[in-house]
C-alpha positions as CSV (number, residue, x, y, z in Angstrom):
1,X,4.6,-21.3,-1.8
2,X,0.8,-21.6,-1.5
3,X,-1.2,-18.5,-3.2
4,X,-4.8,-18.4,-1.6
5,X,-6.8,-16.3,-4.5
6,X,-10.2,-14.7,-4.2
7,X,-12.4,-13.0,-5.7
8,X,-16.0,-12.0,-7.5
9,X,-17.6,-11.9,-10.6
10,X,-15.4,-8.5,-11.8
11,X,-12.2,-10.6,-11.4
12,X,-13.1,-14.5,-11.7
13,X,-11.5,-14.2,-15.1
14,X,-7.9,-12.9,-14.1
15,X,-8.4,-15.3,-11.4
16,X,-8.7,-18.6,-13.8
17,X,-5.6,-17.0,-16.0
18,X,-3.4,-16.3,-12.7
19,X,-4.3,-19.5,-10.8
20,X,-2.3,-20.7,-14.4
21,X,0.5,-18.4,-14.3
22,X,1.8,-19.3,-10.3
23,X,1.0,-23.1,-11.0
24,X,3.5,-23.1,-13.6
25,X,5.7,-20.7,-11.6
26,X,5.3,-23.8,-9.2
27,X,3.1,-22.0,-6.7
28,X,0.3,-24.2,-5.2
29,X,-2.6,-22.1,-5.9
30,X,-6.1,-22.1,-3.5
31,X,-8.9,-21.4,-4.9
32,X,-11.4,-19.6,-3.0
33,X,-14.2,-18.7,-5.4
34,X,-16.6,-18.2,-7.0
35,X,-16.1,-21.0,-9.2
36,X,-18.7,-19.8,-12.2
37,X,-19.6,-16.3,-13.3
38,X,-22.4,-14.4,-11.2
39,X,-22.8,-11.1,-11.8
40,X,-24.6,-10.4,-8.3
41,X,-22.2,-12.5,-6.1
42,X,-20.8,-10.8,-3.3
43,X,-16.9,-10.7,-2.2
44,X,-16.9,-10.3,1.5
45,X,-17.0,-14.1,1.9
46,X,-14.6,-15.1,-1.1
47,X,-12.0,-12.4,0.4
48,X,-12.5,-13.0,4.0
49,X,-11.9,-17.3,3.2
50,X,-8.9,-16.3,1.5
51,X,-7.8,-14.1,4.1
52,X,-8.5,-16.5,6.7
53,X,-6.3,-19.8,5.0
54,X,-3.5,-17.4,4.6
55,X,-3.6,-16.3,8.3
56,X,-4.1,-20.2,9.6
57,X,-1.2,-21.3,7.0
58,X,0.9,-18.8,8.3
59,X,0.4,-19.6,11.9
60,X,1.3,-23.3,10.9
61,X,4.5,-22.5,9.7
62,X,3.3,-22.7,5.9
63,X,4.5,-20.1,3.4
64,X,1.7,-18.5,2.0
65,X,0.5,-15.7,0.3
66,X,-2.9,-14.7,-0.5
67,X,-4.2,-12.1,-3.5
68,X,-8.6,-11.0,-3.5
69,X,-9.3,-9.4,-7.1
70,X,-12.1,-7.3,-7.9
71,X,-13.5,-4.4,-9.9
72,X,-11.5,-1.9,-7.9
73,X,-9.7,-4.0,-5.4
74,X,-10.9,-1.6,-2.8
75,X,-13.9,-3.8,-1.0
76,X,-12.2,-6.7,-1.4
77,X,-9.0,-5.8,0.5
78,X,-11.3,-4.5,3.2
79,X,-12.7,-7.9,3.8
80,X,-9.8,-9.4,3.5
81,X,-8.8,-7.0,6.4
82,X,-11.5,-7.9,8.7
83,X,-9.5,-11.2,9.2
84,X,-7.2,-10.9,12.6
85,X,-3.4,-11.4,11.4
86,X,-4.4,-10.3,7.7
87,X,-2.4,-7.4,6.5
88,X,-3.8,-7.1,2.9
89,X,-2.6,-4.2,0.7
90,X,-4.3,-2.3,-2.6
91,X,-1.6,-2.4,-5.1
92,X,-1.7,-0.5,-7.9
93,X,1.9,-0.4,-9.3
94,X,5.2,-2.5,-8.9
95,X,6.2,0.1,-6.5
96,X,3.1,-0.8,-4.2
97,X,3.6,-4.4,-4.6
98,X,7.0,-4.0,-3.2
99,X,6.7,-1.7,-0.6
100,X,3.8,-4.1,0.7
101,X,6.0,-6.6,1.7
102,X,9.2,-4.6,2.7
103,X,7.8,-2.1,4.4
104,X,4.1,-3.6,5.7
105,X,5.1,-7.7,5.8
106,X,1.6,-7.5,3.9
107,X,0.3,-11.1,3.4
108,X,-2.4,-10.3,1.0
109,X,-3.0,-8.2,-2.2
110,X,-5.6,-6.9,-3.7
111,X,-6.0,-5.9,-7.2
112,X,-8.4,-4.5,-9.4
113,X,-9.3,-6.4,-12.1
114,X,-11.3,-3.8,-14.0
115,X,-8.4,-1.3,-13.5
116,X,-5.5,-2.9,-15.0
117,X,-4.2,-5.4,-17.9
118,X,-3.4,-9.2,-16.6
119,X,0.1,-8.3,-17.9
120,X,0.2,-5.8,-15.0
121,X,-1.5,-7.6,-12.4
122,X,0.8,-10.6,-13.0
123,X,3.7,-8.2,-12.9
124,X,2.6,-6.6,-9.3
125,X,1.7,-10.5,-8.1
126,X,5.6,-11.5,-9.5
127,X,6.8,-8.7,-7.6
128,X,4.8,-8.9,-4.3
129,X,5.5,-12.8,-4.0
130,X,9.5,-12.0,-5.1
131,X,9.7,-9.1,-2.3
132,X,10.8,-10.5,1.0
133,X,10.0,-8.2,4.2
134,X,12.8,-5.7,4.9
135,X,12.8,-6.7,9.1
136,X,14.1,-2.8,9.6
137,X,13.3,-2.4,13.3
138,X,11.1,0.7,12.6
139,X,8.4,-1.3,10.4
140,X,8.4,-4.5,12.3
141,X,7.4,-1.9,15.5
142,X,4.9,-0.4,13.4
143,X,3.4,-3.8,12.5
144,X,3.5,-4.9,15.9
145,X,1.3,-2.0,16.7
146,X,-1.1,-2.9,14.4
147,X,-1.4,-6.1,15.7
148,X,-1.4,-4.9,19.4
149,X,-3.9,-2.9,18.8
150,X,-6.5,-5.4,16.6
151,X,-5.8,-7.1,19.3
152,X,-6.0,-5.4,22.3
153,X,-7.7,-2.0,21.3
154,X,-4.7,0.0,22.4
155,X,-0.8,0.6,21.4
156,X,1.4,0.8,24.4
157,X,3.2,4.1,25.0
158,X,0.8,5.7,22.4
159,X,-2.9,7.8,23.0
160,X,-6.0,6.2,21.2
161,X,-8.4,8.2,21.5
């Protein structure tokens, strides 16, 4: 499978030690930056470029996968979120990382790095990548909704206000 990473300063270490652990798990791992340690750089772009290959692979038929680290993981799954087609999801536990995929189909994760050991975040990355999507018929409609509604500004049947 193809793991698009991103990141920022907080997390560009777990990113050089994970980009390690799926390449000998036999993932092939994108990169997305930064590539050296700034302690002003900014996420949005990082996340969002990750965001965006894992959307385009997807669309191509490619099996991929995408994970955005930072302090708190909070920012950087929002800009990973900003991409049409990305569902990225905070994990925080194995129980997050699973119900991400079975439950959401989420195509991202976003960790943070200042929040937890690389032992755990490689466990919730094992696990989200492991965790095929459920298919139940009540979350792919609620993912559908989602994605009528980024892209169309409504949800059929349902009041937006």
């Amino acid at each position: 499978m193809r793991i698009h990473i991103g990141t920022d300063h907080a997390g560009l270490e777990f990113s050089s030690d994970l980009r390690e652990h799926l390449a000998q798990a036999g993932h092939e791992v994108v990169d997305h930056g930064p590539t050296s340690y700034d302690p002003v750089d900014d996420y949005p772009s990082f996340c969002i470029n990750a965001a965006r290959a894992v959307v385009r692979d997807q669309e191509a038929g490619v099996e991929a996968l995408g994970i955005v680290f930072g302090g708190s993981g909070n920012g950087e799954q929002m800009a990973a979120n900003k991409v049409r087609g990305a569902r990225a999801a905070l994990v925080w536990s194995v129980a997050t990382a699973k119900l991400a995929r079975e439950h959401n189909d989420a195509n991202l994760i976003a960790i943070g790095a200042r929040q937890h050991t690389l032992d755990e975040a490689v466990l919730f990355i094992d696990t989200f990548i492991a965790t095929p999507f459920s298919g139940e018929e009540r979350h792919a409609r609620r993912i559908a909704q989602l994605a009528e509604y980024e892209a169309t500004g409504t949800i059929a049947g349902h009041e937006i206000d």
